[in-house]
VODRENVO-938195 format. One record per atom (N, C-alpha, C, O): residue in one letter; atom name; x negated, y negated, z. Coordinates in Angstrom, 3 decimals. Atoms other than C-alpha are relative to their C-alpha. Example, Ala and Ser with C-alpha at 12.3 -4.5 7.8 and 13.67 -1.06 7.14 Angstrom:
('a','N',(-0.890,1.190,0.000))
('a','CA',(-12.300,4.500,7.800))
('a','C',(-0.900,-1.200,0.000))
('a','O',(-1.936,-1.181,0.665))
('s','N',(0.820,1.190,-0.060))
('s','CA',(-13.670,1.060,7.140))
('s','C',(0.770,-1.090,0.730))
('s','O',(0.261,-2.198,0.899))
//
This chain:
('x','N',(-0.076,0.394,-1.382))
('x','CA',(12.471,-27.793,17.304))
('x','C',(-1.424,-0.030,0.574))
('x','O',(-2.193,0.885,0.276))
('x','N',(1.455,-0.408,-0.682))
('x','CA',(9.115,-28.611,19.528))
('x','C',(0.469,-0.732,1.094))
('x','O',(0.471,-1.939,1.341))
('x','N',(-0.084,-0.149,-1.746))
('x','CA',(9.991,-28.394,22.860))
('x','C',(-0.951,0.444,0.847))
('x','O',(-0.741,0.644,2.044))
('x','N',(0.979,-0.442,-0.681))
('x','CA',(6.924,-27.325,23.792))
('x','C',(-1.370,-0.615,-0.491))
('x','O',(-1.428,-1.412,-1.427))
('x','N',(1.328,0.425,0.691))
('x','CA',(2.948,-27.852,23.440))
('x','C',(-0.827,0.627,-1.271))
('x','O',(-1.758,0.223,-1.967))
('x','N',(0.712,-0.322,1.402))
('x','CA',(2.388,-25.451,20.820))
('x','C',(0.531,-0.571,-1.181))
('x','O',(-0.138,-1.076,-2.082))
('x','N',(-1.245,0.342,0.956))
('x','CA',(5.240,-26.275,18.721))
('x','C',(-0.213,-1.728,-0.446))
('x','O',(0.003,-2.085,-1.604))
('x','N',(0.567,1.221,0.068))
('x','CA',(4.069,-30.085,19.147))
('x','C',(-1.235,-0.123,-1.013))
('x','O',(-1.245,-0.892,-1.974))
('x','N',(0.959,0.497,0.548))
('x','CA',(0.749,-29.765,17.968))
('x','C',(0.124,0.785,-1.319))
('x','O',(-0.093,0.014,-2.254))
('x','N',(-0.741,-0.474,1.134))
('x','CA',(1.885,-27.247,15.095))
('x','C',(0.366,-0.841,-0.891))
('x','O',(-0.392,-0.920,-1.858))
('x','N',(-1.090,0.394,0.489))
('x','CA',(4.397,-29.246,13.714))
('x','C',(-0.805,-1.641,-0.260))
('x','O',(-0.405,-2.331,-1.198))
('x','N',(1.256,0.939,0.471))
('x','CA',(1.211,-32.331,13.889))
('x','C',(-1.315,0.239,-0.768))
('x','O',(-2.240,-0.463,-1.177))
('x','N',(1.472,-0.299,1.019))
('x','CA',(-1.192,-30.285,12.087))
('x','C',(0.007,-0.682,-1.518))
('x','O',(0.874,-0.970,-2.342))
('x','N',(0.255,0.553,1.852))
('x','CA',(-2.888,-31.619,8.805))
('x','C',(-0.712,1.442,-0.359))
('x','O',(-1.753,1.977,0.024))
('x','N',(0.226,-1.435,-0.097))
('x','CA',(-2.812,-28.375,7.654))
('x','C',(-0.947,0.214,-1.729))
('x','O',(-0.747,1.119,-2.540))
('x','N',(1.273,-0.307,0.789))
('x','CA',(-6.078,-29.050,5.004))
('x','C',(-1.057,0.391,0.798))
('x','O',(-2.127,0.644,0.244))
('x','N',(0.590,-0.512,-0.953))
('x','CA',(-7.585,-28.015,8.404))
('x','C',(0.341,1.598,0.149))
('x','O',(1.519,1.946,0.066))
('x','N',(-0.617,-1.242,-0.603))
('x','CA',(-7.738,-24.132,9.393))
('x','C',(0.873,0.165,0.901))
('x','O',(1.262,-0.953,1.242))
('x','N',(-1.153,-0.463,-0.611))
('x','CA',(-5.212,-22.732,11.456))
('x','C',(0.198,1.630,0.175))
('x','O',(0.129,2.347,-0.823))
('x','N',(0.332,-1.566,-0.228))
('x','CA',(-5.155,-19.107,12.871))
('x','C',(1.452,-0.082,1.209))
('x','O',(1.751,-0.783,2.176))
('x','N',(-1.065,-0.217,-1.281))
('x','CA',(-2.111,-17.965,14.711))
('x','C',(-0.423,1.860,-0.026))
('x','O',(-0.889,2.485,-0.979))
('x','N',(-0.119,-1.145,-0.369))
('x','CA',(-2.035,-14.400,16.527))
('x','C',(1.422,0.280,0.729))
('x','O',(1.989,-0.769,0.423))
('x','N',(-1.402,-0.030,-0.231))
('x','CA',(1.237,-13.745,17.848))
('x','C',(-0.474,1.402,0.999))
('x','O',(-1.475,2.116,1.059))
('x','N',(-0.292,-1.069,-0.734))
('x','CA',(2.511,-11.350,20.370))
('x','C',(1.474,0.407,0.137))
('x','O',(1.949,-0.474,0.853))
('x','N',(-1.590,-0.211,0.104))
('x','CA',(6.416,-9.980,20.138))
('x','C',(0.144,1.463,0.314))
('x','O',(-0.524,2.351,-0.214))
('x','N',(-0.535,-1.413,0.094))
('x','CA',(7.963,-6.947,21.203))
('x','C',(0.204,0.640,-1.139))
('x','O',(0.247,-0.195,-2.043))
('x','N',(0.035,-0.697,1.351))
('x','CA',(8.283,-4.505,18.305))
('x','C',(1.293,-0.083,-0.584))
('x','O',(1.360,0.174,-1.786))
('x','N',(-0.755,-0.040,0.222))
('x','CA',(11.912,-5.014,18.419))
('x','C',(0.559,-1.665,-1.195))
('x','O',(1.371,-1.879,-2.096))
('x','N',(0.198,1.009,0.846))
('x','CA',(11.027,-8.611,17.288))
('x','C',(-0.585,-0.577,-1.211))
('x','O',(-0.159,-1.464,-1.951))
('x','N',(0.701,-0.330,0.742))
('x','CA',(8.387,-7.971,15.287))
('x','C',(0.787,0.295,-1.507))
('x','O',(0.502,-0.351,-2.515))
('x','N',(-0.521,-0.928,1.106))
('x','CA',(10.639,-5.758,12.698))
('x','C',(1.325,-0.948,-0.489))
('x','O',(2.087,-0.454,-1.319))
('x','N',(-0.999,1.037,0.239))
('x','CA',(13.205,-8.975,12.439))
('x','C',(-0.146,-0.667,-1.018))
('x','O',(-1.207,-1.174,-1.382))
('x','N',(0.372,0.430,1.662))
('x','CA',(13.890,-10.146,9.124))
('x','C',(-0.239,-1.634,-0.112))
('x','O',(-0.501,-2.330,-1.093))
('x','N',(0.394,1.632,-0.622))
('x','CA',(13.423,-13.698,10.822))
('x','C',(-1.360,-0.267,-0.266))
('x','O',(-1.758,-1.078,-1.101))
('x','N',(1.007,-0.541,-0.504))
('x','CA',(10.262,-12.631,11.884))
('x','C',(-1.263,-0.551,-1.479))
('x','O',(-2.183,-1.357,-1.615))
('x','N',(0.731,-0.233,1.470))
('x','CA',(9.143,-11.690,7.919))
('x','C',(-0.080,-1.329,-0.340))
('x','O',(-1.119,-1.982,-0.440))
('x','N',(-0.060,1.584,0.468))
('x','CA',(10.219,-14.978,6.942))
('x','C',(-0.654,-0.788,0.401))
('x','O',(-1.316,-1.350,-0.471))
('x','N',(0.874,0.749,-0.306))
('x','CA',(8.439,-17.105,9.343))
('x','C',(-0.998,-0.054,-0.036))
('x','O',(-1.661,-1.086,0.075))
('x','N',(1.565,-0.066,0.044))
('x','CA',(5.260,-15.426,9.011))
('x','C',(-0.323,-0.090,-1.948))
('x','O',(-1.441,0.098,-2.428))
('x','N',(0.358,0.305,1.705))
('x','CA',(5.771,-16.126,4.560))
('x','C',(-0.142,-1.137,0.375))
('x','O',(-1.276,-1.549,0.130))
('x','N',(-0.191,1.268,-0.064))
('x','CA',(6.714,-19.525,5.685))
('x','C',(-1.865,-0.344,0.846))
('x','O',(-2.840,-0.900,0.341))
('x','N',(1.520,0.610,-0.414))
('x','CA',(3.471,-19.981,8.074))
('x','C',(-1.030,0.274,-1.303))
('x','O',(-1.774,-0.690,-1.486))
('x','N',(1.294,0.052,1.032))
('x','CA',(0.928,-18.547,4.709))
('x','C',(0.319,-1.239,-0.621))
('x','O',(-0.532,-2.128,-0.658))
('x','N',(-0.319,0.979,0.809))
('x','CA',(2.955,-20.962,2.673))
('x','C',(-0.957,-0.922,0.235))
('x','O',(-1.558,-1.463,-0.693))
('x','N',(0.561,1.719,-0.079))
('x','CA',(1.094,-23.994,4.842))
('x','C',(-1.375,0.486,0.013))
('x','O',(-2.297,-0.277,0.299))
('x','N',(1.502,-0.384,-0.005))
('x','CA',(-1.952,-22.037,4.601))
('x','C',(-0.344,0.490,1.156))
('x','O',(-1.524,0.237,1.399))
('x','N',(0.474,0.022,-1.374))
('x','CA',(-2.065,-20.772,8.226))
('x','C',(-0.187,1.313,0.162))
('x','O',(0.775,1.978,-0.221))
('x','N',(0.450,-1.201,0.450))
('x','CA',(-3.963,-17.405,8.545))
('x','C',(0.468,0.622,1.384))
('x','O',(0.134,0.202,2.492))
('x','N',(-0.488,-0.718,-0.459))
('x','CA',(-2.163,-14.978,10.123))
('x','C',(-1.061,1.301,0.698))
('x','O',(-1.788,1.900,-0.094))
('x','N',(0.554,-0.828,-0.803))
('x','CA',(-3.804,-12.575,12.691))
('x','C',(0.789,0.917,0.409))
('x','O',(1.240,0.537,1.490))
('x','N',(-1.285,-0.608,0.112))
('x','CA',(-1.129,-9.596,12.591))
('x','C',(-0.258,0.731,1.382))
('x','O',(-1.407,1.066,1.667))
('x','N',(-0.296,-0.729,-1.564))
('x','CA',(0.042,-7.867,16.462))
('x','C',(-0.576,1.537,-0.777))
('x','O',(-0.972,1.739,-1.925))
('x','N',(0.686,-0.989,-0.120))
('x','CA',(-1.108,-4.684,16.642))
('x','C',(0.572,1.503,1.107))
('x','O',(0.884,1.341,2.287))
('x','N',(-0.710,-1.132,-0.926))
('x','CA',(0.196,-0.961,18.118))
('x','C',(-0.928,0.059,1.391))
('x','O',(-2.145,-0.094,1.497))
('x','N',(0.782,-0.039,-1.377))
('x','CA',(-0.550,-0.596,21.877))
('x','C',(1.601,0.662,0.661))
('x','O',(2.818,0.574,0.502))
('x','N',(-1.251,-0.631,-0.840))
('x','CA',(1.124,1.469,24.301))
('x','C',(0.611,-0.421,1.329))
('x','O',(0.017,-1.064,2.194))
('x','N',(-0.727,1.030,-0.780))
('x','CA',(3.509,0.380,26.463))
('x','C',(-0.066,0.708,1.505))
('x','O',(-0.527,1.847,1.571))
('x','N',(-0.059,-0.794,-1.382))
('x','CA',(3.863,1.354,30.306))
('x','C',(0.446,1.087,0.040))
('x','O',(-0.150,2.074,0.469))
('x','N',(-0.416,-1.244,-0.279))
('x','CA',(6.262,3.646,30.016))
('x','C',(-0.744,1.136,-1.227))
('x','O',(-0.083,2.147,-1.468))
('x','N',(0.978,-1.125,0.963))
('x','CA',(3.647,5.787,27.331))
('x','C',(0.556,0.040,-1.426))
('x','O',(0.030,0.749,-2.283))
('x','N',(-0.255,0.613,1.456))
('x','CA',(5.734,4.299,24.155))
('x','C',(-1.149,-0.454,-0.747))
('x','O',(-2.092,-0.888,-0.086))
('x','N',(0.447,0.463,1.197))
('x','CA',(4.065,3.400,21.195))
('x','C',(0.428,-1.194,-0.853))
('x','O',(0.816,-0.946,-1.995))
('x','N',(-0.630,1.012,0.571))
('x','CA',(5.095,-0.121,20.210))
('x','C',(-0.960,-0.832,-1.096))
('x','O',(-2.176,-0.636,-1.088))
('x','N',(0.667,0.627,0.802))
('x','CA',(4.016,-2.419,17.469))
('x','C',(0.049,-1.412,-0.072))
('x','O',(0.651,-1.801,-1.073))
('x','N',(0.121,1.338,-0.368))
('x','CA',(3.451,-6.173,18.590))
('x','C',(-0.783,-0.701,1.195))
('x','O',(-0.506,-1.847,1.550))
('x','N',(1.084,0.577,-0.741))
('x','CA',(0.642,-6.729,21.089))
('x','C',(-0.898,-1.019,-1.123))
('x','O',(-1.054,-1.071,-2.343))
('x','N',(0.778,1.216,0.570))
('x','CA',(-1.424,-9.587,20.395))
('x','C',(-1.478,1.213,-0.243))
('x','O',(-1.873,2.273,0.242))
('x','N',(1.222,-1.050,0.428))
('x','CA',(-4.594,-8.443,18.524))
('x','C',(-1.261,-0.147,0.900))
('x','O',(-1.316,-1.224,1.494))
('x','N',(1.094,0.204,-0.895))
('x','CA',(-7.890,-7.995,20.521))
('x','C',(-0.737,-1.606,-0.142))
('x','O',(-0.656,-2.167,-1.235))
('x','N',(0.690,1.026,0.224))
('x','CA',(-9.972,-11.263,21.218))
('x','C',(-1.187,0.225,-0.972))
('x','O',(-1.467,-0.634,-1.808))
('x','N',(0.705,0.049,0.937))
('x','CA',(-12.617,-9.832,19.431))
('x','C',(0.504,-0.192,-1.599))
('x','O',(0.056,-1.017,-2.395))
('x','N',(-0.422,0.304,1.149))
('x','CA',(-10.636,-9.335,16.439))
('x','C',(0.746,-1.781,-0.362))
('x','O',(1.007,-2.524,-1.308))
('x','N',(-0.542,1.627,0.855))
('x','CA',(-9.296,-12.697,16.381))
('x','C',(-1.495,-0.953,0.167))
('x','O',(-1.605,-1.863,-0.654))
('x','N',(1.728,0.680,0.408))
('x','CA',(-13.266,-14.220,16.807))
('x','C',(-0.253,0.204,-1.114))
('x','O',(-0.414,-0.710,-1.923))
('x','N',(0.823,-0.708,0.880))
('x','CA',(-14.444,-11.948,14.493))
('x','C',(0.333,-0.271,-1.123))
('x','O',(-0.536,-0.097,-1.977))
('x','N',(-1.090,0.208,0.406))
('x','CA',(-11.265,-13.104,12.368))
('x','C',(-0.576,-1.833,-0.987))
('x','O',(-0.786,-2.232,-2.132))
('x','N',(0.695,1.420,0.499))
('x','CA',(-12.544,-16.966,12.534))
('x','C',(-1.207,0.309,-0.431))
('x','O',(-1.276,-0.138,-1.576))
('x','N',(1.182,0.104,0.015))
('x','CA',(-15.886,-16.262,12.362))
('x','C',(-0.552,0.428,-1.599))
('x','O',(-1.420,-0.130,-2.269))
('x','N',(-0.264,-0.069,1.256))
('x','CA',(-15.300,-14.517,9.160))
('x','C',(-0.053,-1.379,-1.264))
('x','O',(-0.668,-1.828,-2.231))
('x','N',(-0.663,1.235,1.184))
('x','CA',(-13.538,-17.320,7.613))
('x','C',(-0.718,-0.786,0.162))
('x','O',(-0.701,-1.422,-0.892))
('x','N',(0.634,1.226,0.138))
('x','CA',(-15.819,-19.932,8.514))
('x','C',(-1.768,0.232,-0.789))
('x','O',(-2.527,-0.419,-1.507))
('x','N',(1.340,-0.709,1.062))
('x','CA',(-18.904,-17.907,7.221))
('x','C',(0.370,-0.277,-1.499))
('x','O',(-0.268,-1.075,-2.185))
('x','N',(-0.710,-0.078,1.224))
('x','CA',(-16.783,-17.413,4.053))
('x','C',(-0.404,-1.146,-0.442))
('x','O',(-1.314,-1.296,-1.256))
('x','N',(-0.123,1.606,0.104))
('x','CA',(-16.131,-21.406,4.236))
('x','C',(-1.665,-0.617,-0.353))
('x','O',(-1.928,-1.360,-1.298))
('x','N',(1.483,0.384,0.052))
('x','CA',(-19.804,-22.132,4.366))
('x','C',(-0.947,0.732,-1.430))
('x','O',(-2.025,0.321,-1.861))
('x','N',(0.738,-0.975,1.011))
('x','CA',(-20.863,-19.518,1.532))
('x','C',(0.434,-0.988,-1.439))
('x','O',(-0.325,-1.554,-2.226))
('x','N',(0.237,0.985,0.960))
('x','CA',(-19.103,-21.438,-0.848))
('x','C',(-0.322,-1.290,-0.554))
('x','O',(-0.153,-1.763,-1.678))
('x','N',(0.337,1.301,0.460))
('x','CA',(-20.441,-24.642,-0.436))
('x','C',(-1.289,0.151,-0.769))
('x','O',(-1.818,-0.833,-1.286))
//
């Protein structure tokens, strides 16, 4: 389904291009055997996964599905494109 603009341009990628998703889900979603699957299915096309991350919640819970820091998802590309460049 792309009912939306991410899901659009997703679903148009030429995915010999990078691709970085970070995600954000409640922990309840997170731990969904859906969940597992879609994120095998996204490596499958090659699309590098940036995994959520524990952060505490208002009420002083401990959950596991915040989106990961911006630095870590820079630091994330910045990686990979260094990488990308080393082996040419």
């Amino acid at each position: 389904m792309c009912d939306n603009l991410l899901t659009c341009i997703v679903r148009a990628w030429d995915y010999s291009k990078p691709l970085f998703v970070a995600p954000s889900m409640n922990s309840i979603v997170w731990r969904n055997p859906f969940t597992e699957r879609h994120c095998t299915e996204i490596d499958e096309l090659g699309i590098t996964l940036i995994p959520p991350v524990t952060h505490t919640t208002a009420s002083g819970d401990f959950e596991h599905g915040a989106m990961a820091e911006p630095s870590t998802i820079s630091s994330t590309v910045r990686v990979f494109y260094v990488l990308k460049m080393q082996k040419k």
